[in-house]
N, C-alpha and C positions, 0 to 999 in steps of 0.2 A: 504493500500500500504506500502511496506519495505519501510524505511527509506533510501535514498540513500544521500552523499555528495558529494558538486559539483565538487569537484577534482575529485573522482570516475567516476561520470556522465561523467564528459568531457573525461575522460582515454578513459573511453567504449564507449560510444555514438555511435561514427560512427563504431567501431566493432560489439556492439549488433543490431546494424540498418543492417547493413547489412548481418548478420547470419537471421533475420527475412524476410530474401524474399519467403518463401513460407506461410507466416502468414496467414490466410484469411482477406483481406477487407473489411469495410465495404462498404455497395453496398449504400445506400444514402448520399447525404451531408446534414449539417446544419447551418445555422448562416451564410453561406458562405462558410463552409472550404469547399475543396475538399472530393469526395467518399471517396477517403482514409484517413482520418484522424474526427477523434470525435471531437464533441465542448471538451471544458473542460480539454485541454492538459495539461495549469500549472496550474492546480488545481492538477492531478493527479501525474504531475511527481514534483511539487514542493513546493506543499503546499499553494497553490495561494489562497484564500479562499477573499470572499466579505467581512469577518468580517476583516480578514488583511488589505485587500485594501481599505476599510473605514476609519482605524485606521491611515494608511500613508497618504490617502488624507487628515484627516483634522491635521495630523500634517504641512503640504505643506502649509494651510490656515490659520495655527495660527496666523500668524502676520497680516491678513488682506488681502492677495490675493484677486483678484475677480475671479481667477479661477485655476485648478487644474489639472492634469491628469498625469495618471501611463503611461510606455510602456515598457511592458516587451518584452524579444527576446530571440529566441534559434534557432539561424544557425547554419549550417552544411551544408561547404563547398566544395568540392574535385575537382581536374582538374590532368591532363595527359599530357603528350606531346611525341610525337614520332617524334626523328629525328636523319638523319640517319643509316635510314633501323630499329630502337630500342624504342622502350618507353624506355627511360631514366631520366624523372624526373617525380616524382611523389607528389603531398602535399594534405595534409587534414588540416582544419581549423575549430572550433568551437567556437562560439560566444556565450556566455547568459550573462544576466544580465538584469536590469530594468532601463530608465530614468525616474526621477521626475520633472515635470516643474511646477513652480507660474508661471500666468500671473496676473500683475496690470497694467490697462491701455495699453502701446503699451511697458510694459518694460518685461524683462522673469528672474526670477529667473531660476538655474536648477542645478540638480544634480542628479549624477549616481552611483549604484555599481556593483560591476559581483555578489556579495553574495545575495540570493534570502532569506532573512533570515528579522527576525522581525527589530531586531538591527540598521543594518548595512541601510537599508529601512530605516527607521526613522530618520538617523544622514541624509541622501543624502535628505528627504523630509525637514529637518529642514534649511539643507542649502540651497533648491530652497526659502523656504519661509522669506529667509531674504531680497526678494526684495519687500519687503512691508513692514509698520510699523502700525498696527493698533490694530483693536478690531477682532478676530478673527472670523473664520462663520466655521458653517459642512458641509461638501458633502451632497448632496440629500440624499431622504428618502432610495431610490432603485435604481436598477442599473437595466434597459433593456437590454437585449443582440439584436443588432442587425439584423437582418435576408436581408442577404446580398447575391446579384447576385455570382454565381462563372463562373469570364471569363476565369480562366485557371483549368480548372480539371483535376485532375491526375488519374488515373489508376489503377497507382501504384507510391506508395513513394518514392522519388528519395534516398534515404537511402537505401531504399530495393534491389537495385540496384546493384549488386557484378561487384568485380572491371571488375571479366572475360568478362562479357557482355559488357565494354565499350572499354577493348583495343580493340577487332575487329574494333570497331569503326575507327580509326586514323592505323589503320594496310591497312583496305581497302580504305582510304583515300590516303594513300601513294602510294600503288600498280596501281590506277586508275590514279594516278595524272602523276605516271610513262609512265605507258600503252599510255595516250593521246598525248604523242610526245616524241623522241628519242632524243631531244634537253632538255630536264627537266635532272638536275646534282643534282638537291639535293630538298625536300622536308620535312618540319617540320609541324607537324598536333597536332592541339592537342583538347580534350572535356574537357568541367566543368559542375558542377550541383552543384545548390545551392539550400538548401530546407531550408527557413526560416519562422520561426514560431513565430506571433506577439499576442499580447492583448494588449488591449487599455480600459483602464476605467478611466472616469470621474468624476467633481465633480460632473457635473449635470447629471451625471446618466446613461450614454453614456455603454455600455459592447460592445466588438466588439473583433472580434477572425479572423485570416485570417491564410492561408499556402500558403506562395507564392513562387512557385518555380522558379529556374530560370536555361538556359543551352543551352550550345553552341558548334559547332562543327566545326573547323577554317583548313584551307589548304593554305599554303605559296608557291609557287614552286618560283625556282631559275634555269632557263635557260642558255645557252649556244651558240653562234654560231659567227662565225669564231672569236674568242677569245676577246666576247665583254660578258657582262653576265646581265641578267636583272631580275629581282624580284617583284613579285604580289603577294595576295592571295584575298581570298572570306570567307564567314564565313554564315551558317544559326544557328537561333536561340530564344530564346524569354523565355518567360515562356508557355515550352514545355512540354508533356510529354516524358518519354526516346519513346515510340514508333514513335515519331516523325522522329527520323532517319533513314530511311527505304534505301536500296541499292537504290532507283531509286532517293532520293537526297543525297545521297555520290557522283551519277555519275554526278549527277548537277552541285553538287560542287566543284569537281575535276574537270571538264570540263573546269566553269567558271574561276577557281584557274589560271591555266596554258594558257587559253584563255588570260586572263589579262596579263601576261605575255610575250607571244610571240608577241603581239601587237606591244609591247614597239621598239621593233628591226627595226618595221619599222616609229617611233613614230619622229615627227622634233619640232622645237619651234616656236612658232608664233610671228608676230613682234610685237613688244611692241606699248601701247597705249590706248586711247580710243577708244573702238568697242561695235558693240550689242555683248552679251557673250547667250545663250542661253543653258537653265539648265535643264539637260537631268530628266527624272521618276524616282521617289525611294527614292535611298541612296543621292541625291544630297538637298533631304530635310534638312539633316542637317545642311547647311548654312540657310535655313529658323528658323531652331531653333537657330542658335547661336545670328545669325544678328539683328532678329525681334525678336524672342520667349522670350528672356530674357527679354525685354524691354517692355514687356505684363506682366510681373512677378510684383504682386502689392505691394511689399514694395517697388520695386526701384521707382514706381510711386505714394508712400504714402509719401519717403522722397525726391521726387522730381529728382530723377538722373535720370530718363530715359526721353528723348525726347518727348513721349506718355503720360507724367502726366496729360494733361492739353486736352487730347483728345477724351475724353468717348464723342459718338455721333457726331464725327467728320467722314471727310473723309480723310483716308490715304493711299485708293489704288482705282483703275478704280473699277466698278460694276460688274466686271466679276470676282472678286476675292473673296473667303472666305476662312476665314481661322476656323481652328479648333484641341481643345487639348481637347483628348479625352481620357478616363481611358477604357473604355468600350469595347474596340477591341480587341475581344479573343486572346491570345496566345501571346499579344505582348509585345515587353521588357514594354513598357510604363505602362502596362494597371496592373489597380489597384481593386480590390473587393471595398476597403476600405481604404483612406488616414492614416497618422500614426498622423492622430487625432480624428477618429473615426466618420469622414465623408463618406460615402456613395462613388465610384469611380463613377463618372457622364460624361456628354459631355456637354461641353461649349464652345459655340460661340464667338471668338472674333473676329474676322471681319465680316461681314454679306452684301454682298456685296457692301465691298469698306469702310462701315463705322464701326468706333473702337467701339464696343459693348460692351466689358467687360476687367478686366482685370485676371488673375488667383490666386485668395483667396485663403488665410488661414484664420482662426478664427482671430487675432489679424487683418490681415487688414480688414477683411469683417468688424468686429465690426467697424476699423475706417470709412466703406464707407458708412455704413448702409445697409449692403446687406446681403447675405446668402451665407456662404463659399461653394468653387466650388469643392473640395477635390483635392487639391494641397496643402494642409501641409505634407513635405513629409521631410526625413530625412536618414541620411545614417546608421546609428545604434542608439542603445540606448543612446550612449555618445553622443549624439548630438540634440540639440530642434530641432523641425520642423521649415520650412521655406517654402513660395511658390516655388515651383519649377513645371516645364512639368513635362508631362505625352506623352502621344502619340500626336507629334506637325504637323497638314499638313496644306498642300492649298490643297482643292478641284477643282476636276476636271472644264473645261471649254467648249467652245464651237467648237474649232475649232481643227484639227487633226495634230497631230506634225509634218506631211510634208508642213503644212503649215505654222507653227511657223519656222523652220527653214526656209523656202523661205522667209520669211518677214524678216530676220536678215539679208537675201542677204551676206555678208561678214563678218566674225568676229570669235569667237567660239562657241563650244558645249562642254559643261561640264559634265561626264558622272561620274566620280568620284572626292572629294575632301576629305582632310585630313590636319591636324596642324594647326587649323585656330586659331583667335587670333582676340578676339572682344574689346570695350570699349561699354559697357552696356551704359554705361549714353549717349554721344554720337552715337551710333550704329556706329562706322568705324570698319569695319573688314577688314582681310586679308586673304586667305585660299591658300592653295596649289591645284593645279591643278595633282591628280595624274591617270586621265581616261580622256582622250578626243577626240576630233577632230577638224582640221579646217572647215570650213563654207565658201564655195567658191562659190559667183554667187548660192546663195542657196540652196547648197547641203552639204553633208557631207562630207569632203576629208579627206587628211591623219590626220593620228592620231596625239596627240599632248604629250608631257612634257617637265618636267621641268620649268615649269609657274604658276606663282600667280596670283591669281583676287582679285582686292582690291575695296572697294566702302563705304558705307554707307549705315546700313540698312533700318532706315525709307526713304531714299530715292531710294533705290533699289524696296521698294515694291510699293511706289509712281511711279517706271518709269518702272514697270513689264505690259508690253504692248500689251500682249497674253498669252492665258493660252489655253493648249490641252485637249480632253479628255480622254490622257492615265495616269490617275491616279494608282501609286501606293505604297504599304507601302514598305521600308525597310526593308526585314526577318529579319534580322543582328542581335547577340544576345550579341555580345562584349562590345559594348557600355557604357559608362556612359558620365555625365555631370558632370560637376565640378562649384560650385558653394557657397563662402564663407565658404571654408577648408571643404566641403562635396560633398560625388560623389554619384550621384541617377541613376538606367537604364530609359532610356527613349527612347522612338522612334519615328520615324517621315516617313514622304513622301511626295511625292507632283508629281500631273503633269507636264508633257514639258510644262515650260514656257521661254519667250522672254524680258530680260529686253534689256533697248532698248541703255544703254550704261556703261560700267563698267572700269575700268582701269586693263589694263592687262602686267605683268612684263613679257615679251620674251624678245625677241632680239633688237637691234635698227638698223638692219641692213635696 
């Protein structure tokens, strides 16, 4: 292979990726990657070799580490935006470089560079391994490469991808979103595609290769009517391939987009207080991730901040509840091949009807519990170690049908969308915005709601969730991330109509 330098690489990258969209494919995957792309990527575009990666781990282990591991990365990012009537902004972004981490005991040395070079590897591996002072050890004999499930396969490379194929995209986005009401003043659309490319090697020997794509396709509309103006949108997305966007969910989407919107015109506020609040299928999972989800996360429950430390095998919700984060769910923001520690992406159990069963590992907490990490060490780029974080976060489905759960609230609301929430992890009190709803009248659904917060606590919100339906379902949503200790991961969620049975809610005091 020509010698290439990474200034060079990064100039062209996304110009030579995407002059290659009529390349041939290869037609199998392995290791995990996707059809389209070979094991062996930074081996070939940068020199990645086991004799190198051996040499950096046990400089990492000189000082006495008990453990090691490489994470190289090379993204390539793009998004679009049309608004307007115009695509008007356009950006590309490219990421490489390698993190180095020492682990001793529960402490993390670490250190990163953007140069893929002997050198500049060795100074970042000498700096993780200053978190140990000892007699030093080597990496393993050999290095297994993984042969890992692919829940997201591509086609074709999102690199391969030319820009012309994506503005239709956010062109028909606008035209449809127009089309669906004569009250729609203005609409802004926009796609991204993120094709990142990882390796993970260990000292104990771990190889592990993934491409994980990721991409989205968002519609805002901005309404009109007798000089009042109101704003929504919708978004599908995941770790998709581009053929995912097909005209018949652009019309989905557009539909949805301007649906949300016109709502609002005839939307009032509910009066303030304690009431059942009842929490519509889907997107309203993500108050289950922020509220509980994090507080399942087992460093906050190794150094005692979460409310759940002291609950493995307890009961913390009626028997009709289970919960579950799961890597494994094709196509979704959440869902992982392989953690960026070179764990396996699996499904794990934490709730199991009603009682706390697990909580979500990485290698440094598993070693603290004695357990077997759950692949949740996840991490936002190279500059950053891994930490437990979700993956795909829900409650499963239940017994009983959502016209039922809503008649058992008899009065109160329904939560059909939320956004700007605001938790305390150690604690679980959160806050969210109510920005999708309705009122709950004599057990029905009546007018729409905004302008109101729900505020509660969440190990006791899932202690007093007192029906669950069996309309389960996930999020498509592709925008997403989570924010957790100066790092943001995609993740996604769902859950059935369920019923908690009383929440505080900021309306009106009238």
């Amino acid at each position: 292979m020509k010698s290439v330098s990474r200034r060079d690489f990064l100039k062209t990258g996304t110009v030579a990726a995407a002059a290659t969209a009529a390349t041939p494919l290869l037609s199998k995957g392995w290791f995990g990657l996707s059809g389209a792309e070979a094991p062996g990527y930074f081996e070939r575009e940068f020199g990645i070799t086991e004799a190198l990666c051996r040499k950096v781990l046990a400089e990492a282990l000189a000082k006495g580490g008990d453990f090691a591991d490489l994470y190289f990365e090379h993204t390539v990012s793009n998004n679009l935006i049309l608004e307007d009537g115009k695509v008007n902004r356009a950006a590309s972004d490219v990421a490489l470089g390698v993190g180095i981490r020492t682990v001793k005991g529960d402490q993390v040395g670490y250190g990163f560079t953007q140069e893929l070079a002997e050198k500049p590897m060795l100074a970042a591996a000498a700096t993780a391994a200053t978190i140990a002072s000892g007699a030093g050890r080597a990496p393993g004999a050999r290095f297994t490469p993984l042969k890992l499930a692919d829940y997201y396969p591509l086609k074709t490379l999102l690199t391969a991808v030319p820009l012309e194929s994506k503005v239709p995209l956010v062109q028909k986005v606008n035209d449809r979103c127009f089309a669906a009401s004569p009250l729609v003043v203005k609409v802004t659309s926009s796609f991204a595609d993120q094709q990142k490319r990882i390796l993970i090697v260990t000292s104990d020997g771990v190889r592990a290769e993934d491409l994980q794509p990721r991409t989205y396709l968002t519609a805002t509309a901005v309404a009109e009517k007798n000089g009042k103006r109101e704003r929504a949108g919708w978004n599908f997305g995941g770790r998709r391939d581009f053929a995912f966007y097909t005209p018949a969910l652009i019309e989905e989407l557009a539909k949805t987009a301007v649906d949300r919107t016109l709502v609002l015109f005839d939307a009032v506020q509910p009066p303030a207080g304690e009431m059942p609040v009842v929490l519509g299928p889907g997107v309203t999972g993500v108050l289950l991730h922020e509220a509980i989800g994090h507080g399942m996360e087992a460093d906050f429950n190794r150094k005692k901040i979460s409310t759940f430390c002291t609950m493995i095998g307890k009961k913390v919700a009626e028997p009709f509840v289970t919960i579950v984060d799961d890597g494994t769910v094709p196509n979704l923001l959440g869902s992982i091949n392989v953690d960026d520690e070179g764990t396996p992406g699996q499904r794990t159990l934490l709730v199991d009807k009603g009682i706390l069963t697990s909580y979500l590992h990485d290698r440094i907490s598993a070693a603290f519990y004695g357990v077997k990490p759950t692949g949740n060490g996840r991490r936002q780029s190279y500059q950053y170690a891994p930490i437990p974080r979700m993956r795909n976060t829900y409650m499963t489905a239940g017994p009983v049908t959502p016209d039922e759960v809503v008649k058992a609230a008899g009065k109160g609301i329904y939560v059909e969308d939320v956004s700007n929430g605001q938790v305390k992890i150690g604690e679980g009190d959160f806050a969210f915005f109510v920005s999708q709803g309705r009122m709950i009248e004599n057990g029905k659904l009546a007018a729409p709601i905004k302008d109101v917060n729900i505020m509660g606590n969440g190990p006791k919100m899932l202690a007093n969730t007192t029906m669950v339906a069996n309309d389960f379902e996930f999020n498509l949503g592709g925008t997403g991330a989570c924010g957790k200790g100066g790092q943001s991961a995609p993740c996604g969620f769902g859950q059935p109509t369920c019923l908690v049975k009383s929440l505080t809610v900021g309306g009106t005091r009238g």
